[in-house]
C-alpha positions as CSV (number, residue, x, y, z in Angstrom):
1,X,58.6,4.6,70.0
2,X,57.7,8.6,69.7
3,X,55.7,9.6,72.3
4,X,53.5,11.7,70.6
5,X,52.2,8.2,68.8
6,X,51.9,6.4,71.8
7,X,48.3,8.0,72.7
8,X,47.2,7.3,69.9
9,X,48.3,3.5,70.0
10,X,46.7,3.4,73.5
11,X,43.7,4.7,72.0
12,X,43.5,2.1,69.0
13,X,44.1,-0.7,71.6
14,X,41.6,0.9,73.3
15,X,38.6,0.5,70.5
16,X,40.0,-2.4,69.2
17,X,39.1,-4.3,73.0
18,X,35.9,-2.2,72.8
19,X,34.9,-3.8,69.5
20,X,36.0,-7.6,70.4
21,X,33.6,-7.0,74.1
22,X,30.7,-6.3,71.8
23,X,31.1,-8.9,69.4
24,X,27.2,-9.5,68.0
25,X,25.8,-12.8,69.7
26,X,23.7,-15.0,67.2
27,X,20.1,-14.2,67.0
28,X,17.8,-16.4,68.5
29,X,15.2,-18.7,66.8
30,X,12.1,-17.4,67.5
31,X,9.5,-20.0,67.6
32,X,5.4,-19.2,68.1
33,X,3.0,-21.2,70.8
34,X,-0.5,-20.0,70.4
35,X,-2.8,-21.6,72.7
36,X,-5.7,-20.0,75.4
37,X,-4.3,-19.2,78.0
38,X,-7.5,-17.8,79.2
39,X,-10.8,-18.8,78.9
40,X,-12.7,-22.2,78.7
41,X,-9.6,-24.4,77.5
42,X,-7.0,-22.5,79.7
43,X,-6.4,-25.4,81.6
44,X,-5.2,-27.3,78.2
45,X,-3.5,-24.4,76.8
46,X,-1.7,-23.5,80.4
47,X,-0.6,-26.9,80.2
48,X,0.5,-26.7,76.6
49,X,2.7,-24.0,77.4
50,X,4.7,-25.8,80.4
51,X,4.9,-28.8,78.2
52,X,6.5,-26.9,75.4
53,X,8.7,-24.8,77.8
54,X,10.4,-27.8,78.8
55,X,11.6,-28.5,75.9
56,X,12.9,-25.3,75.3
57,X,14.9,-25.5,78.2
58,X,16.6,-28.4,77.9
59,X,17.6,-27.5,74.1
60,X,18.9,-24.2,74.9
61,X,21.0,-25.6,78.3
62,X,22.4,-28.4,75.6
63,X,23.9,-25.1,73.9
64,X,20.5,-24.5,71.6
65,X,19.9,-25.5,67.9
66,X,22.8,-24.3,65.0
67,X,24.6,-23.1,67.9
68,X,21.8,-20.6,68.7
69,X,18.7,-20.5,71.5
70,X,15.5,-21.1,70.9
71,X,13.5,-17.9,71.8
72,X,9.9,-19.5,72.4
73,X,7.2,-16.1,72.1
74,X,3.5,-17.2,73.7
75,X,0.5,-15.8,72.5
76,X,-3.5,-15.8,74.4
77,X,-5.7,-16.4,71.6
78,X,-8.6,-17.5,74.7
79,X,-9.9,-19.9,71.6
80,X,-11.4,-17.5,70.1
81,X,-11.3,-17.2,66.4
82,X,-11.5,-13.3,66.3
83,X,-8.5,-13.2,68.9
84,X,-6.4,-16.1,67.0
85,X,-6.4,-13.9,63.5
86,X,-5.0,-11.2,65.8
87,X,-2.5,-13.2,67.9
88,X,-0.9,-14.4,64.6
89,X,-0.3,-11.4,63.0
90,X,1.4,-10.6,66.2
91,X,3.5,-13.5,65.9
92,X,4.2,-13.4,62.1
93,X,5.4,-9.9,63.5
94,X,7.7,-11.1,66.1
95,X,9.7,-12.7,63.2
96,X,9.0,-16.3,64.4
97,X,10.0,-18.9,61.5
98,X,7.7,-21.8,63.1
99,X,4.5,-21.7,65.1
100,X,2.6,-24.8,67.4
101,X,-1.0,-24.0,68.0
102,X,-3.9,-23.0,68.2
103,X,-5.5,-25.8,70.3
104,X,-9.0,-25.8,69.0
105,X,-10.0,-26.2,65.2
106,X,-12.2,-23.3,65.4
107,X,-9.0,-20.5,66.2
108,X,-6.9,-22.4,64.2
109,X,-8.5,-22.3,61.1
110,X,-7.9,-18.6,60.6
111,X,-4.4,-18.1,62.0
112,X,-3.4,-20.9,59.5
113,X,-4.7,-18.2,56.9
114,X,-2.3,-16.2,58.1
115,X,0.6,-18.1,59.0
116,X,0.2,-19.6,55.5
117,X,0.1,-16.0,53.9
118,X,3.6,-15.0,55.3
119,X,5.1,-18.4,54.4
120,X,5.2,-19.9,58.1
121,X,5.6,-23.6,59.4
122,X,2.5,-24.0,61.3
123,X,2.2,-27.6,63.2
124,X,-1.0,-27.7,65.3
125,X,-0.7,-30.2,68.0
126,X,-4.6,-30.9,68.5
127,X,-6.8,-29.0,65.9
128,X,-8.2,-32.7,64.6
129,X,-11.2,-31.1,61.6
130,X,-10.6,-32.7,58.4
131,X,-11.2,-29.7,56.7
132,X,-8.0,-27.8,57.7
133,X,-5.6,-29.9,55.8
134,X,-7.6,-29.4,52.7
135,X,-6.5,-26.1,51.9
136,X,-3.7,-26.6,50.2
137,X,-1.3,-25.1,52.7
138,X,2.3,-26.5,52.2
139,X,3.8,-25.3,55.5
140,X,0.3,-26.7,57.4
141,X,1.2,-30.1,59.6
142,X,-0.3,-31.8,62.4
143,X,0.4,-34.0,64.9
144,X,-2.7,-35.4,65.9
145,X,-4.9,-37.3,64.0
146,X,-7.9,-36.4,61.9
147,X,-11.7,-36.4,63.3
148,X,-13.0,-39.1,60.2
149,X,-10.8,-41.4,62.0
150,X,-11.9,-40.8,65.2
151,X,-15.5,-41.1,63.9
152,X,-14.9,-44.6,62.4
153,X,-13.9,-45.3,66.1
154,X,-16.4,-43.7,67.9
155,X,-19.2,-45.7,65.4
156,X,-17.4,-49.4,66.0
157,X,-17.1,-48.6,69.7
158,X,-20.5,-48.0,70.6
159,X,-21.2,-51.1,67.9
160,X,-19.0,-53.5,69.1
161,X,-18.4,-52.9,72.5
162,X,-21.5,-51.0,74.2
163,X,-23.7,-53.2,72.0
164,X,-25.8,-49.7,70.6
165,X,-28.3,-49.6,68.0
166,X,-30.1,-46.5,68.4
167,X,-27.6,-43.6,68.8
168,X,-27.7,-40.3,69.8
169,X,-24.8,-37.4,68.4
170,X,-24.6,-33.9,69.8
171,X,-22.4,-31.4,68.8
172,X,-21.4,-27.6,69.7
173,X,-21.8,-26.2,66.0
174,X,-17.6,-25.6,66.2
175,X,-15.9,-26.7,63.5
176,X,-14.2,-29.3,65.4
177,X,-17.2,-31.0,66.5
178,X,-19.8,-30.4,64.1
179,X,-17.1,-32.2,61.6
180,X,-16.8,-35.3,64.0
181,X,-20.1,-35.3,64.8
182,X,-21.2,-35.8,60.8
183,X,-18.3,-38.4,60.4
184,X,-19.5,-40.1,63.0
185,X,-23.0,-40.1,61.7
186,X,-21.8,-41.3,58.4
187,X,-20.2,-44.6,59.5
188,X,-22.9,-45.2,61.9
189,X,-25.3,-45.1,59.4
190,X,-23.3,-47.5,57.1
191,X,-22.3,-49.6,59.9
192,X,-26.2,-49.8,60.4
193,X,-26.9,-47.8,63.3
194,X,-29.6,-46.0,64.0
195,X,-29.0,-42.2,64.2
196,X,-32.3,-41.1,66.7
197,X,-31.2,-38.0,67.1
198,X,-28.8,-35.7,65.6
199,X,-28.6,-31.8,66.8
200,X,-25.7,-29.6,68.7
201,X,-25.9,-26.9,71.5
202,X,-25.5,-23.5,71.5
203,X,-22.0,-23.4,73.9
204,X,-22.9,-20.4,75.5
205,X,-25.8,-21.7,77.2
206,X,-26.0,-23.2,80.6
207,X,-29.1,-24.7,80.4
208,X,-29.4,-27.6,78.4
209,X,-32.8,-29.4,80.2
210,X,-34.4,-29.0,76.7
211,X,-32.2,-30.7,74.6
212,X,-31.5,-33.8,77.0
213,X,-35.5,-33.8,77.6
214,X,-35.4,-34.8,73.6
215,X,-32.3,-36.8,73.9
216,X,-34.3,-38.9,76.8
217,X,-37.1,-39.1,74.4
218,X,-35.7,-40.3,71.4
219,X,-34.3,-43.4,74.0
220,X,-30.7,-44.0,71.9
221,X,-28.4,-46.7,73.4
222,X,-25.7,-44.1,73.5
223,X,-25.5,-40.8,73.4
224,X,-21.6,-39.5,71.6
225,X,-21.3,-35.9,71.9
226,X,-18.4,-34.4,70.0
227,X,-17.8,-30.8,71.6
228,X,-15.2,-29.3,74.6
229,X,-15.4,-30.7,78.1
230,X,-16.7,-27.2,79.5
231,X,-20.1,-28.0,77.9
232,X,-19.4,-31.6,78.6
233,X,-19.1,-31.5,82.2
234,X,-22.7,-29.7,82.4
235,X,-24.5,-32.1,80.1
236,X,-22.9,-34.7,82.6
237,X,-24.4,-33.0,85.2
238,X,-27.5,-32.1,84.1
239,X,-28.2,-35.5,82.7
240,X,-27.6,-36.5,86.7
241,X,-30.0,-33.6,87.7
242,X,-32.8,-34.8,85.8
243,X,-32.5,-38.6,86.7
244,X,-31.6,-39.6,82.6
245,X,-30.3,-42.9,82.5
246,X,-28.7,-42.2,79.1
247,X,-25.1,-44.1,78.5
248,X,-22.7,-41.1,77.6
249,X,-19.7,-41.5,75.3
250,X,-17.3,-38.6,74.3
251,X,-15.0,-37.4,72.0
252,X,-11.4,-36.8,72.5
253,X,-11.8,-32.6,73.4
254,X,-13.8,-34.0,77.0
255,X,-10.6,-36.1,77.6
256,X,-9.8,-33.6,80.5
257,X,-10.1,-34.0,84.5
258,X,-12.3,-30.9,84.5
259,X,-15.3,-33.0,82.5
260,X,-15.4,-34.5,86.1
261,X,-14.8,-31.3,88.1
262,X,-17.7,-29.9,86.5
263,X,-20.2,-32.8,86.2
264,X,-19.4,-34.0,89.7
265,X,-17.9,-37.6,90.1
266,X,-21.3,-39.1,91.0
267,X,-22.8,-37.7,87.5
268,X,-19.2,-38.7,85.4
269,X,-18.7,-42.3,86.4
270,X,-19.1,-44.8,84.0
271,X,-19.1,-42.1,80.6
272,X,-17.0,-42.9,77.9
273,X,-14.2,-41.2,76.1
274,X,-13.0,-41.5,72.3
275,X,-9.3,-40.2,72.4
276,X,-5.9,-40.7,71.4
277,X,-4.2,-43.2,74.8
278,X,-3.6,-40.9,77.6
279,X,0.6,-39.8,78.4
280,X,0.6,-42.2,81.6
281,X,-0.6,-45.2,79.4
282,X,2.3,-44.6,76.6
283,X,4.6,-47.8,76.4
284,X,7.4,-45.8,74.6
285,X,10.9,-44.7,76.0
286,X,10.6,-41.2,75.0
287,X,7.4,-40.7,76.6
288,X,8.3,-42.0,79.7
289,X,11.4,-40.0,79.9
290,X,9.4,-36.9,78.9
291,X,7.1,-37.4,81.6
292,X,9.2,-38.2,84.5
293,X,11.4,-35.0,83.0
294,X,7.7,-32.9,83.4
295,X,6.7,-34.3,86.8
296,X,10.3,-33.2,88.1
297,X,10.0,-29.9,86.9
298,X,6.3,-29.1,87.6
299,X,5.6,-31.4,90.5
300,X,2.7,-33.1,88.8
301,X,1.8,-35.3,85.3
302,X,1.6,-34.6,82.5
303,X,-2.7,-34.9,82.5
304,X,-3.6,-34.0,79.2
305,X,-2.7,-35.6,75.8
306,X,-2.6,-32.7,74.1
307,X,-0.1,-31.3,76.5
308,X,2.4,-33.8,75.3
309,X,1.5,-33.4,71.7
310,X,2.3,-29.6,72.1
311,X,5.8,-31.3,73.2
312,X,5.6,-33.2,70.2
313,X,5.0,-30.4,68.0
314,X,8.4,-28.7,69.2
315,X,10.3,-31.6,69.0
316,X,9.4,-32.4,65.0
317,X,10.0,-28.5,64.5
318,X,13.9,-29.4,66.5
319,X,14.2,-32.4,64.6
320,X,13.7,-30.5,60.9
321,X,16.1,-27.6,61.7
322,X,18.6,-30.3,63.2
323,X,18.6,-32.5,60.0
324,X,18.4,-29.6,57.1
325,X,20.5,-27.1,59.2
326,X,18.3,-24.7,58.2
327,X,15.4,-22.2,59.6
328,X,14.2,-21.6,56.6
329,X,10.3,-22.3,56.6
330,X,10.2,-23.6,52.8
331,X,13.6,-26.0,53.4
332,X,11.9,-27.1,56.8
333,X,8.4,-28.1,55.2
334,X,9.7,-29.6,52.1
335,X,11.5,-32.1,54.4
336,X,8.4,-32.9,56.5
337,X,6.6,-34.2,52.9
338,X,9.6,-35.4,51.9
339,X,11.7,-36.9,54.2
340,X,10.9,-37.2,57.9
341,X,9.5,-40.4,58.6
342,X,9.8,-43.0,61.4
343,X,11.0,-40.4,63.7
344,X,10.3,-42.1,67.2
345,X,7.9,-39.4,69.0
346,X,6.8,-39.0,72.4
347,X,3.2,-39.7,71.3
348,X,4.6,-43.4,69.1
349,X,6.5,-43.3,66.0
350,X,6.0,-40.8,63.1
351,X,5.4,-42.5,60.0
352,X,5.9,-39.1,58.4
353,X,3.2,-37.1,56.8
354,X,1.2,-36.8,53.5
355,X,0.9,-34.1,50.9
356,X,-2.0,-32.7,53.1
357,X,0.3,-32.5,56.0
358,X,-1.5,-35.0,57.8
359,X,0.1,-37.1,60.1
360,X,0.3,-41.5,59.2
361,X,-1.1,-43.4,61.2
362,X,-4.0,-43.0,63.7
363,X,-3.6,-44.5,67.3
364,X,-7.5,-44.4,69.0
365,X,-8.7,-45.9,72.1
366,X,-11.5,-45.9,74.4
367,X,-11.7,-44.6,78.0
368,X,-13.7,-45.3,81.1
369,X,-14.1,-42.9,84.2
370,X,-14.3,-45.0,87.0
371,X,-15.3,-44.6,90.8
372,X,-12.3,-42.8,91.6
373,X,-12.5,-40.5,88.7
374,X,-9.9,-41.8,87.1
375,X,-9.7,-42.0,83.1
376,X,-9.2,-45.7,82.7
377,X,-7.9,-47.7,79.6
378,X,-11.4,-49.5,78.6
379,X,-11.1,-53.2,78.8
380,X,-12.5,-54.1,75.7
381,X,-11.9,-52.2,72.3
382,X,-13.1,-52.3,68.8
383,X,-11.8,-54.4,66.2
384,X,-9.0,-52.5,64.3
């Protein structure tokens, strides 16, 4: 070979290894969590976000999903509505293709505007207000179940099982529980109940002596209030302060060891909550793996159902982009109505979903806190 070409073959060799070194890795797939990770409900959103990290983690060490990792982007909305527009535009932004949030009805009612504007899977793991699925957003799931249901529940519970007649229901004014709270009412009523007293709190306040004073006076044989545990927790203790023997009964957002933190133990014993069964009471494989995988990782249980339905959000978003080999939001969605059904899931089998995007099936049951303050699997239940 000429020498004078020999530089320049050194040179082509040269970019040619240069080139094969910098070979473009596959993008990631960006998925969004939007949950508050301040505020009120931090505890349930700080949760939601180790419970979902786990998962990512052990798809991307298995080599990730199409042969590329999962990128998980998490947004603070605080559960607040004004903050939850914001945080999904940011995420809509970030170029996620599916998003698993917000936790509370009332911030994800408009980010689902939003998601559903750019064309977004959007699978809320606890956002439970009928109203949301009746939109007519096509990319808008859930994996929880729906507050009429939980109202039938609440109604025969307190019928069947705590004997009631005369009823009390309190609510917040959120859209979560203002919507349970009327559903409630309405199968009470039909059941036969009395409904004594029917109002809701302003969440901002502290003081809520008024309101229990007429509570008291209206003498219901159960009192169901329908907001977050924050407020719970103080009506708990309040109800204590002012010597109120009134028999409390909650709704599934006060299913949360800081009700008892808040209330004190001696205040919270014996109160009732409506909820879907607790991650230590699930029967089914996958849970149980799932939380012996979270309790190795984070030295402690997985306490909050809504935790693991975070988990169980990411895992139906895995299982559509394993089965259509696609991250396209349409293709995904279309095969959620379509054709994901008995898909065994950490929180019981999915049935599938309807045209709504709500999930089949509803799994309630009833919890007691006892002496211990420990949430405990009610002996007796209502009738199915």
């Amino acid at each position: 070979m000429s020498r004078k070409f020999a530089p320049v073959l050194l040179v082509a060799i040269l970019l040619i290894s240069l080139f094969a070194g910098c070979k473009k890795e596959p993008e990631t797939i960006k998925i969004g969590l939007e949950v508050p990770l301040t505020g009120d409900y931090a505890y349930e959103g700080q949760g939601m976000e180790k419970a979902v990290r786990l998962l990512v983690e052990q798809v991307n060490e298995q080599g990730g999903l199409l042969g590329r990792q999962v990128e998980l982007i998490v947004e603070d909305d605080a559960g607040d509505p004004t903050q939850a527009a914001l945080v999904a535009q940011r995420l809509v932004d970030a170029g996620v293709v599916a998003v698993i949030g917000a936790y509370n009805s009332t911030a994800t009612e408009p980010a689902s505007e939003i998601y559903n504007e750019a064309g977004i899977l959007h699978i809320t793991p606890s956002s439970t207000a009928t109203r949301l699925t009746q939109k007519g957003f096509q990319r808008f799931f859930r994996v929880c179940f729906l507050d009429d249901r939980q109202g039938l529940f609440a109604a025969k519970f307190m019928k069947e099982v705590l004997g009631a007649q005369n009823i009390a229901i309190l609510h917040d004014n959120s859209t979560y529980a203002q919507g349970l709270a009327e559903h409630t009412k309405r199968y009470a009523e039909e059941m036969g109940l009395n409904v004594v007293f029917f109002d809701a709190i302003n969440p901002d306040d502290t003081d809520f002596t008024p309101i229990l004073t007429n509570i008291a006076s209206a003498a219901p044989d159960a009192v169901y209030f329908t907001g977050y545990h924050p407020q719970g927790g103080l009506l708990l203790k309040q109800s204590g302060e002012l010597g109120l023997d009134l028999q409390w009964v909650m709704g599934n957002a006060c299913n949360n060891p800081e009700l008892i933190q808040i209330a004190g133990l001696e205040n919270a014993v014996g109160t009732y909550v409506t909820t879907e069964p607790l991650p230590k009471d699930l029967d089914y494989p996958e849970a149980k793996e799932y939380v012996a995988a979270f309790e190795a990782k984070y030295g402690e249980p997985v306490a909050s159902v809504w935790w693991l339905m975070a988990a169980e959000a990411f895992n139906v978003i895995r299982y559509a982009i394993e089965q259509t080999e696609s991250t396209d939001p349409a293709v995904l969605a279309e095969f959620l109505h379509n054709e994901a059904k008995d898909i065994p899931g950490l929180t019981g089998p999915i049935l599938g979903w309807d045209e709504k995007g709500d999930r089949l099936g509803t799994i309630h049951v009833a919890y007691v806190i006892d002496e211990n303050g420990n949430f405990i699997l009610n002996p007796e239940q209502p009738s199915p």
